[in-house]
N, C-alpha and C positions, 0 to 999 in steps of 0.2 A: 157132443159128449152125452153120456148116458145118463138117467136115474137116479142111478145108484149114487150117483157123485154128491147129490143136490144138499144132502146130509150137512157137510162140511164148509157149507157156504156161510162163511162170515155174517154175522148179524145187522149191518148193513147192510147185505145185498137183500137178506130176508126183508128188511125193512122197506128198500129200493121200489118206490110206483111206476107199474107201467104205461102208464097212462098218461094221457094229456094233460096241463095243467092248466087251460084256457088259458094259453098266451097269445103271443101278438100275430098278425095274421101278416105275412109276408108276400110282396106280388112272386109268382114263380121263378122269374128270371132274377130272382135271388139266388136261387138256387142252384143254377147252372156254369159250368167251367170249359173253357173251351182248351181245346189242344189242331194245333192245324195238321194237317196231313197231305200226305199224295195219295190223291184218291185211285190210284193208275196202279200204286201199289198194294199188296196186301199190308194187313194192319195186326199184327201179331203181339194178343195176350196172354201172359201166362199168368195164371190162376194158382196163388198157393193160398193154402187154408190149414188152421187146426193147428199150428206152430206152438202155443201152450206154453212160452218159455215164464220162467221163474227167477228166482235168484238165485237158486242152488244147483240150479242148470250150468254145464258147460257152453255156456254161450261161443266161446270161439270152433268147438268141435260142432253145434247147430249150423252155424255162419257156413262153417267149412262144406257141409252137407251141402245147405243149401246153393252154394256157388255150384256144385255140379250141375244140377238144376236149371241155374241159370244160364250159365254159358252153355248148355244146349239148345233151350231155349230161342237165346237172341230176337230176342222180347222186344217190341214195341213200350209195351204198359206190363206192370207189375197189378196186378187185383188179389188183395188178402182177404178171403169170405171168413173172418171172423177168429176168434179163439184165439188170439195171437196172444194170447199172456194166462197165464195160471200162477197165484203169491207173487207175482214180480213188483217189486219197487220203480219210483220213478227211474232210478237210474237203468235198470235191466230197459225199460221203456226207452229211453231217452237213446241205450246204446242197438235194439232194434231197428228205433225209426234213421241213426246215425247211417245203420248199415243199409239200409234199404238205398237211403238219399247216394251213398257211394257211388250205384250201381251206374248213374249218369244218366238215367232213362226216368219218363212218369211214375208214377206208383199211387195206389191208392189203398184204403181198408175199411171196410167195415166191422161191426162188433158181432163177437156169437155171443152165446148166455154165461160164458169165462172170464169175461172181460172186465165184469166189475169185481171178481173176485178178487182181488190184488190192493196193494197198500196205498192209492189211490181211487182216486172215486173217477166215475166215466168224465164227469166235467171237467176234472183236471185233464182227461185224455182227449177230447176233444180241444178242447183251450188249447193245448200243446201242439196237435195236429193244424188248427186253423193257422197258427201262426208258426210253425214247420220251416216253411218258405221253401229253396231249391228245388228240386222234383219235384216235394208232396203235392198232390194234388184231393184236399179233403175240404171240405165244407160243410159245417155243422151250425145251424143257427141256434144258439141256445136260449131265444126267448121266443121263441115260434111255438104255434100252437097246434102243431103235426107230432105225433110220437114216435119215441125212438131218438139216437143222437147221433144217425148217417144217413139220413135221407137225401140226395145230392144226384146230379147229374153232371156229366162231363160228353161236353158235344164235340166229335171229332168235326170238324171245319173242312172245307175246301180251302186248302193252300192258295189257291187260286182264285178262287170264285167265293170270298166272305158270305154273300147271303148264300148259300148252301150248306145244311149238315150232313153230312155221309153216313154219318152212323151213331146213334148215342149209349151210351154207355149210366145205366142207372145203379145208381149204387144204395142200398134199403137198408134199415135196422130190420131186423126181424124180432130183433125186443130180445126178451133173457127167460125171466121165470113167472109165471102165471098164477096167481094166489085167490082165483075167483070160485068156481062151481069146482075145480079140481087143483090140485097142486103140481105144478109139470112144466111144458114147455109152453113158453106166450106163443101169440099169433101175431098177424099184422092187423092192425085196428081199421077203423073205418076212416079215420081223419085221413091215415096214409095213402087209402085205395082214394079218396076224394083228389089226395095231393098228386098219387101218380095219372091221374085223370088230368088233373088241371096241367099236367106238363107234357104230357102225349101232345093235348091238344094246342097250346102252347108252341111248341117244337114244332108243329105242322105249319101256325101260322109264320114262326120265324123259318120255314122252308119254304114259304110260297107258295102255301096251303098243301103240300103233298107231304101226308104223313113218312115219319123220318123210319127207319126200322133200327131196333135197338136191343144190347145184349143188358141181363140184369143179374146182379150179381147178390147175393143176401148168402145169411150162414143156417138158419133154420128151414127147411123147406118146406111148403105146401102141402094138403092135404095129400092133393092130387099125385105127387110124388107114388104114393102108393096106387092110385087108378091106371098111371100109367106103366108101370111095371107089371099088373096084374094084365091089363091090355096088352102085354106085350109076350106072356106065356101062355096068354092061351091061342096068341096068332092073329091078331084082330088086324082087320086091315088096315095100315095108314098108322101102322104103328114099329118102328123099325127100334132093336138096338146099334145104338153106334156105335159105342167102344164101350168096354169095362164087365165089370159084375159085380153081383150082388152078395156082398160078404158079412153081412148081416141084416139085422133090422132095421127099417127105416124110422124113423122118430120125429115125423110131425108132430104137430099142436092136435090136443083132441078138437078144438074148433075150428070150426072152417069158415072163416067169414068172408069171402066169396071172394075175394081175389082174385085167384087165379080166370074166374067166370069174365072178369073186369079185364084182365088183357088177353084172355081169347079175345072179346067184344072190341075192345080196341085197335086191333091187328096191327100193335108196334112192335111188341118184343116179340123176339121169334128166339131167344135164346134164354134158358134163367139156369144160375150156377150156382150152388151149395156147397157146405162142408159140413159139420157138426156130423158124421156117422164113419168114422175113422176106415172102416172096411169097407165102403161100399164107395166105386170109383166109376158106376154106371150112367151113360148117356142117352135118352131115350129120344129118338122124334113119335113124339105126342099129336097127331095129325095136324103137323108142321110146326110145333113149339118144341123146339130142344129144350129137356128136363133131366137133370139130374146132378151128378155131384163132380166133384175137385180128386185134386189123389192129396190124399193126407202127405204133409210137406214138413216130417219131422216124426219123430220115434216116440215124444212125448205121450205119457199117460197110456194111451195104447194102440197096437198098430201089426199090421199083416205087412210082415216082411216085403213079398212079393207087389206092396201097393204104397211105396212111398214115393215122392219126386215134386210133380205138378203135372199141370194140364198146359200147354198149348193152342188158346183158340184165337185160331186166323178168320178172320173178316176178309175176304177178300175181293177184288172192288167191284164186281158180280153182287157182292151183299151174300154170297153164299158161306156158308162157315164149314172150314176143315179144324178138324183135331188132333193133335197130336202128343199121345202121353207119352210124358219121360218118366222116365224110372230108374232109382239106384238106390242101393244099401249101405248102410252104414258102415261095413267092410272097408267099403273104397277110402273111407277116411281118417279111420281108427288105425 
């Protein structure tokens, strides 16, 4: 979401610290979910982001949308990169997370910087998500001393072979709103690049020491977002577009606290997924890190007719990733 919006944000979000609050230090394997699989097959997830619902929202004509979506799909894991709520009450929450659980498959979400705007506070939404149960698949520690309230990972397993992970799947806060040297979009802090460090490495020891490769999913993106888009108009080599375009601006954090430097160095994630820029549905390989965004997955607030649905990304047991955007309009359902 834009700017512009930040006006209207309820005086507790104004209030709301992004920051750590020296809590308790947790071993990593706290942190981690496992899901088993066939590693023989592909592992297909679809990526919706930017949902925005409310209470004044037609929630059953949203649902209806989104079903297109899905039953193209034929999803493995549902991954929500954030903004899934704008004013909604618990109940508009409660009947989101109801529908998601329907769908009979995993799901997950993380938060974008929307998420505490609404008549709960994030720890009530967390508290609800941990204790969810059926599909959900979230884990939020809330006296931990890592910032943000979705830092988590979910390890696909070999069905077969337990000490094995195939592929893990990182799911980040990317925080909300920034009230330090400028007033805008947060960043990822440093406690968090320490905690994705500590779990990289982690995951390699529980694969028997071979580092595991992993897709990652957060709602604000990286500085870099914009180096590799610019990389990739002027032609630079090792820098390809996948799918999409660029239909507006991109809107990182003005800080850049080295992150993204931290899983190039790492060589785990090879895939990172956003939402928060409603127009822009572009996939870059960034000299071998796929970067870029979701397809905006609702009409909410604002939106380019021709780029609503979700994303599609197959893992496939190569570890190579295909993608596949669906697409449809709100015609089909009105």
């Amino acid at each position: 979401m834009k700017t512009k919006n930040l006006l209207i944000l309820p005086l507790f979000a104004l209030c709301a610290t992004s920051c750590s609050l020296n809590g308790v230090a947790h071993d990593i394997s706290e942190y981690m979910l496992t899901i088993d699989v066939d590693v023989t097959k592909d592992f297909n997830i679809l990526q919706l982001t930017d949902i925005h619902l409310g209470d004044t929202d037609d929630l059953d004509l949203h649902f209806k949308f989104m079903d297109l979506t899905i039953k193209d799909a034929n999803a493995d894991m549902i991954v929500v990169t954030g903004d899934l709520f704008t004013f909604a009450s618990q109940a508009t929450a409660h009947r989101l997370f109801a529908y998601f659980d329907s769908k009979g498959i995993p799901w997950t979400v993380t938060f974008g910087n929307h998420d505490e705007q609404c008549m709960f506070s994030v720890e009530w939404l967390t508290s609800t998500l941990n204790n969810w149960g059926g599909n959900c698949k979230f884990k939020d520690i809330q006296d931990d001393n890592v910032t943000g309230n979705a830092n988590f990972a979910i390890n696909l397993r070999n069905k077969d072979d337990h000490t094995k992970i195939h592929e893990q799947i990182v799911i980040l806060d990317s925080n909300r709103y920034y009230f330090g040297s400028y007033f805008g979009y947060d960043y990822i802090k440093q406690d968090q690049i320490d905690w994705y460090e500590s779990l990289v490495k982690a995951t390699k020891a529980l694969n028997g020491g071979t580092t595991v490769e992993s897709l990652m999913f957060a709602h604000i993106p990286v500085p870099e977002i914009n180096d590799a888009y610019a990389a990739y108009e002027r032609g630079e080599t090792g820098v390809t577009l996948l799918h999409g375009t660029k239909g507006e601006k991109c809107c990182p954090p003005d800080v850049n606290s080295g992150f993204y430097d931290k899983i190039k160095g790492l060589n785990s994630t090879k895939g990172i997924y956003y939402g928060h820029d409603h127009k822009n549905d572009f996939i870059i390989d960034y000299h071998g890190i796929h970067i870029g965004y979701g397809i905006h997955s609702t009409d909410r607030v604002y939106y380019d007719e021709t780029k609503m649905g979700g994303l599609v990304i197959t893992v496939k047991p190569t570890h190579n990733i295909v993608y596949n955007p669906i697409r449809h309009t709100y015609k089909e359902v009105k």
